[in-house]
C-alpha positions, 0 to 999 in steps of 0.5 A, a space after each residue: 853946570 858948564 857943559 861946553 867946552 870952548 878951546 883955542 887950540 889944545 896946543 894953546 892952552 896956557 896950562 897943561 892939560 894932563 893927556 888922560 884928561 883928552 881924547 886925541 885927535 890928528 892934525 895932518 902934519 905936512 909931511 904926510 900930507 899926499 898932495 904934490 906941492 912940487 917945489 921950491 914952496 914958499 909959506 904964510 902966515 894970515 890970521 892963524 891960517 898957515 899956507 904952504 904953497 909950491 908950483 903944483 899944489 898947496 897945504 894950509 892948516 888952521 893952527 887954532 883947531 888944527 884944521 888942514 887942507 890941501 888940494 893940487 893946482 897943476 892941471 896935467 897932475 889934475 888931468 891923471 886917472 885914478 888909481 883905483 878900479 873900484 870904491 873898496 879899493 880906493 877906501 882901504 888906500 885912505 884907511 892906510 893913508 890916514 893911519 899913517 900920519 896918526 889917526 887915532 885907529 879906535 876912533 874909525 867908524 866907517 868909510 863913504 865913497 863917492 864916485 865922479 865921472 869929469 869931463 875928460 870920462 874919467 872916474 874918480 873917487 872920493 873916500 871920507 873916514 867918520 869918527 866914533 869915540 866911546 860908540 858916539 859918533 862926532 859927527 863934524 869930524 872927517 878925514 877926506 882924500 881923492 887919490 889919482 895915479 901915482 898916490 897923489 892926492 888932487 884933494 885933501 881935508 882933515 878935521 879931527 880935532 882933540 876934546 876933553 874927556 868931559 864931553 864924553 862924560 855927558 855922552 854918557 850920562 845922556 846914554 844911560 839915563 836920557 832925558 825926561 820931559 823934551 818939548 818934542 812931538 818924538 820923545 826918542 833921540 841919538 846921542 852924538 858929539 857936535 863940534 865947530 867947523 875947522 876955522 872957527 873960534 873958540 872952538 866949541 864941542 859938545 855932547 847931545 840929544 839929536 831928535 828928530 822933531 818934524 822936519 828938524 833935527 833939535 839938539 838938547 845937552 846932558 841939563 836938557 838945555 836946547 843947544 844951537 850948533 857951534 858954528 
């Protein structure tokens, strides 16, 4: 029974795969990206990894799994104050930010925040949208921003890849009938979806039993197997 899906890229398939058979994921597109490239931009291609670079900033995305970032590189847009007073404000900011360029709102569990004093005494904030899809968490995917004055982004990183909908399947099945017999001291488990990092291939993705074993977490698949993170 195979029960991990390894994909280059949905968008690489050679054969179509129907959209119900998918769940959606986001893949930033550039102009919707905050960060400040300036301009003129120029671009390149090295090993998939496309790279759009201008005096202020860059943006790269990893065409294979969809993978982008993007950071500022001009020290007098670095040096801006933030452009919130507290964390729930600069959350929302990043909530209406990524529901913009098309992030999947029915797969939005939350929002963490963090805060960073530099060096110049400025605080500056950090928000991170996680996913959920079908009430499992998936647990590499995020969506990351640093707003600074102006609504420029000085940081950005989206990784919210697409899968197919066999996964939430073994989601599923784990969920309503567990498994019997794990070779763990703690028999009780979370159900989550794990996925490779953005720069990966083959992507891989997979449903699974997390445990807590000691002072491990141990994953075990919808056959019981005992599965290693991709990569």
């Amino acid at each position: 029974m195979r029960r991990v899906v390894f994909l280059l890229g949905l968008a690489a398939c050679s054969d179509p795969i129907p959209m119900s058979k998918v769940v959606p994921g986001l893949e930033m597109p550039i102009e919707k990206t905050a960060v400040a490239l300036g301009t003129p931009t120029t671009a390149t291609d090295v090993d998939g990894l496309h790279r759009v670079e201008g005096p202020t900033g860059f943006f790269e995305t990893f065409g294979v799994t969809g993978g982008t970032t993007g950071a500022v590189t001009d020290a007098t847009l670095l040096a801006k104050a933030a452009s919130f007073s507290t964390a729930a404000q600069h959350e929302n900011a990043a909530r209406a930010h990524f529901a913009t360029a098309g992030l999947p709102s029915d797969q939005l569990a939350g929002v963490t925040s963090r805060a960073v004093v530099g060096a110049d005494g400025k605080t500056r904030f950090t928000s991170t949208l996680l996913r959920r899809v079908d009430g499992f968490d998936v647990v590499e995917s995020a969506a990351t921003v640093t707003f600074v004055e102006g609504g420029i982004a000085t940081d950005e990183q989206v990784f919210w890849p697409g899968f197919l909908r066999n996964v939430l399947d073994d989601a599923h099945t784990l969920q309503s009938q567990g498994l019997a017999n794990l070779p763990t001291t703690n028999k009780v488990g979370v159900v989550v979806i794990h996925h490779s990092t953005w720069k990966t291939v083959p992507f891989g993705v997979f449903a699974c039993l997390d445990v807590v074993d000691g002072n491990v977490v141990r994953h075990f698949d919808v056959d019981g197997n005992e599965k290693t993170l991709p990569p």
